[in-house]
N, C-alpha and C positions, 0 to 999 in steps of 0.2 A: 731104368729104376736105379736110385740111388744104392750102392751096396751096404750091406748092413755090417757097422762095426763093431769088430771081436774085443778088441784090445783097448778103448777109451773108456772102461767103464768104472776104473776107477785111476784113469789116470788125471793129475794134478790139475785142475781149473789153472792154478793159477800159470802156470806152466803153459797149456792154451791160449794165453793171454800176456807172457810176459812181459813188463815192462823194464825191468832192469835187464842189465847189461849183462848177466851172468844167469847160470841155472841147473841147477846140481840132482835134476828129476830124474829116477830112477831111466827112463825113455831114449836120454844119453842123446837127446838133441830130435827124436823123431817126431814128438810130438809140440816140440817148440812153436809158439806162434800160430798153431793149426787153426783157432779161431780166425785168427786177420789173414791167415792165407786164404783159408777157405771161404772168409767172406769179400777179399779181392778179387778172386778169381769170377763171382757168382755178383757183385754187386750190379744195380740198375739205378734209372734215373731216379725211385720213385720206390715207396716200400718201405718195411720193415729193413729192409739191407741195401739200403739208398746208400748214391756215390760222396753226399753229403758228410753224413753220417758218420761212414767208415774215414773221411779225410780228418775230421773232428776226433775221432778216435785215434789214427793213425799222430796226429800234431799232437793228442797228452803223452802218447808212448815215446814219441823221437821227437821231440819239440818240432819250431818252426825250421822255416830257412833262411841261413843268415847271411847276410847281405856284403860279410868279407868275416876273415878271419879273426878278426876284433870286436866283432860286433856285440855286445856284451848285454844288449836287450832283448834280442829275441830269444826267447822260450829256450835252454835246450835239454838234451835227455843225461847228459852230464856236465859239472859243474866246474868253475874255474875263477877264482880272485884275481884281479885285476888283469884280465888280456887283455886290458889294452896296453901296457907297461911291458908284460915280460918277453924274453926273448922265445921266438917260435920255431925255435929250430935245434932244444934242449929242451931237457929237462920238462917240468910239466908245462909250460909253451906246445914244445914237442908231443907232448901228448893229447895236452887240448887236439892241436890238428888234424892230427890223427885219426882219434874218435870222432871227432866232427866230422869227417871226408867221408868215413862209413856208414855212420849213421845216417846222413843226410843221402848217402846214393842208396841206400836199401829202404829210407823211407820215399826217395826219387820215385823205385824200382816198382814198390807196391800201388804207389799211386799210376803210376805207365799200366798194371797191369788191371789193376781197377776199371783206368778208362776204357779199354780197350772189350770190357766185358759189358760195358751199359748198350752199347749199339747192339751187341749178340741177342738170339735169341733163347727163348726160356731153355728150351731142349739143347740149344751149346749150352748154356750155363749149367748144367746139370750134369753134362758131358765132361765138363771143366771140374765139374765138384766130383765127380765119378773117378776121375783121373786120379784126382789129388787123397781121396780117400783111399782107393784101393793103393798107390806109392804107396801112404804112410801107416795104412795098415799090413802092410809087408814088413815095414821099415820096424814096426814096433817088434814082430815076431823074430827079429835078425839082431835087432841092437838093443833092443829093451830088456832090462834086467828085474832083479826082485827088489833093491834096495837103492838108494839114493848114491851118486856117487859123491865123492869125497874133495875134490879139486878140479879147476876150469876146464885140464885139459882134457880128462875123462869124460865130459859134457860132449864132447867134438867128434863124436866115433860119427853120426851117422851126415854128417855135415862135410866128412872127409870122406864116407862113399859118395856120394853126391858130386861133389868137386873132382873126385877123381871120373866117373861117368861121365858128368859136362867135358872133361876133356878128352875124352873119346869120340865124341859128336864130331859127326853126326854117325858114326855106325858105332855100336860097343861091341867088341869085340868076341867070340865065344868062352876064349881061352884067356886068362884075365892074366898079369904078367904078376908075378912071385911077391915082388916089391915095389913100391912107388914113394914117394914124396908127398903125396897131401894131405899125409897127415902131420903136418908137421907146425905144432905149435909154439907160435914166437912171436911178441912185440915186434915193429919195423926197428927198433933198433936194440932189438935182442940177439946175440950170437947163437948162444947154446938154447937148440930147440926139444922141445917134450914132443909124445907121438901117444896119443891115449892108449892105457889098456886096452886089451881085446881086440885091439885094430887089425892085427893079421891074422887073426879067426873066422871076421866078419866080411872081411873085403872083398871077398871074391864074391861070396852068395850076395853081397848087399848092392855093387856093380850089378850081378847078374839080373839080382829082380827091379833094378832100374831099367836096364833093357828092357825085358820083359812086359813090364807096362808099357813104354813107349811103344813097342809092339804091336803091343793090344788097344793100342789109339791112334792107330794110322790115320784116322780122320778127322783127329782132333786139330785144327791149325793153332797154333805157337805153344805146342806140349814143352818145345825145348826152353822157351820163356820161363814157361811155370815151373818145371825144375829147376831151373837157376834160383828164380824168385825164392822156390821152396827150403831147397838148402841155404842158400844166405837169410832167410830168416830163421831157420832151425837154428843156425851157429850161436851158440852163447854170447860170442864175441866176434865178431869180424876182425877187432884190430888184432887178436892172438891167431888168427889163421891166414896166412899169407894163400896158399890153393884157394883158397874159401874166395878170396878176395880177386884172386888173377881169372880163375872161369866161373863161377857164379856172377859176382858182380859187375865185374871189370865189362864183359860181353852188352852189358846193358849201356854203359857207357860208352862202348865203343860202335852203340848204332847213331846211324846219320840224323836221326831225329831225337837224339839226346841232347840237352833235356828236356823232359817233360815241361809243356808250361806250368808258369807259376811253379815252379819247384827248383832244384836247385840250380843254383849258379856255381859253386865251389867243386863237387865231385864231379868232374869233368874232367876230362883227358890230363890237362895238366898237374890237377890235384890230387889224383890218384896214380899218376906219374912221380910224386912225392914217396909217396906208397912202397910204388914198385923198388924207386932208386935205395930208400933202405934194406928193406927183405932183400935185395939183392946183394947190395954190398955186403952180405953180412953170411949169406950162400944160402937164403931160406924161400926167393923168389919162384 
């Protein structure tokens, strides 16, 4: 039986559903996207929460896929005057890119995770939606606040336990360590990085009850998918969170059956290798 939620009863629709790039809901990133994950994980051939459906939904949110870096016709989820002219390796060039590498492997990601729930049956998909509720109604009692926050980086708190957990996989630790790096937000070609509010208050208990649930789903197969999945859709921004980006995302692109058909061609090892070699130059990899 599905568990009953405490906490979304007056949290932000729109915020369940986001489609811009940013998100400033009191939730601090737990409830981000919880509609499209939750209806990822759970979608079927056929239904009300058909694999159709959700891909038609998924394409208004994160446009199409485009077919190189210039490609200035297909759909996307943000905008850019003439790339095909500018240089892509500065400037807003450099940021088209960017955005474009993440946005396309998280809408890759969603749809890998999609398909992989039409073959399942009704009681796994339930299993899967059991999962993913009882996470982020954890998630909401650890990082969710009373008021909206104020700027992108304070959006990132529970996007940054998450990332940090994924990098503990496959065992999360008891003892969670003082300090870490993932939450550390910055453009790939930003020096001086932000670390949201609240972050060393939350990080221990918010790791711990990622454990925790994984725990208590030992029979769920690819639970460590659907946390990836889940925190990179929570993040606000994937291009402000380099952790966000190295073990939530990156891990999808780095299996032998990436990518997805029909889905990207760009966010593939080399272009998120793009990614990496900034954040890194820069000491936020």
């Amino acid at each position: 039986m599905t568990k009953t939620m405490h906490l979304f009863e007056e949290h932000n629709s729109a915020c369940e559903r986001a489609r811009l790039s940013s998100c400033n809901c009191y939730c601090h990133g737990a409830g981000h996207q919880f509609d499209l994950i939750k209806r990822a994980v759970s979608c079927s051939a056929a239904g009300d929460n058909n694999l159709a459906q959700l891909r038609d939904d998924l394409h208004d949110v994160y446009g199409g896929f485009h077919q190189n870096l210039r490609d200035a016709t297909t759909p996307s989820r943000r905008k850019i005057e003439g790339v095909e002219n500018v240089p892509l390796d500065r400037g807003r060039g450099a940021t088209w890119v960017e955005t474009l590498l993440v946005d396309e492997g998280l809408h890759a990601a969603f749809i890998q995770i999609a398909n992989s729930s039409v073959a399942l049956s009704d009681a796994d998909r339930e299993m899967r939606v059991d999962f993913v509720e009882q996470l982020t109604d954890g998630a909401f009692r650890i990082v969710g606040g009373d008021v909206e926050t104020h700027n992108i980086c304070d959006g990132h708190l529970w996007c940054s336990i998450v990332s940090e957990a994924s990098a503990y996989l496959p065992s999360i630790p008891d003892s969670i360590p003082s300090s870490s790096g993932h939450g550390k937000i910055a453009y790939p070609r930003e020096s001086r990085a932000r670390i949201p509010r609240n972050l060393a208050g939350v990080r221990s208990p918010g790791v711990s009850h990622v454990g925790t649930i994984l725990g208590n789903f030992v029979a769920l197969a690819g639970k460590e998918e659907i946390l990836r999945l889940m925190g990179a859709a929570a993040c606000p921004d994937l291009w402000h969170h380099p952790a966000a980006v190295r073990y939530l995302l990156y891990p999808f692109v780095n299996q032998l059956g990436w990518p997805t058909k029909e889905t990207t061609t760009l966010a593939v090892k080399p272009g998120i290798g793009i990614l990496e070699s900034r954040w890194d130059k820069r000491g936020n990899w």
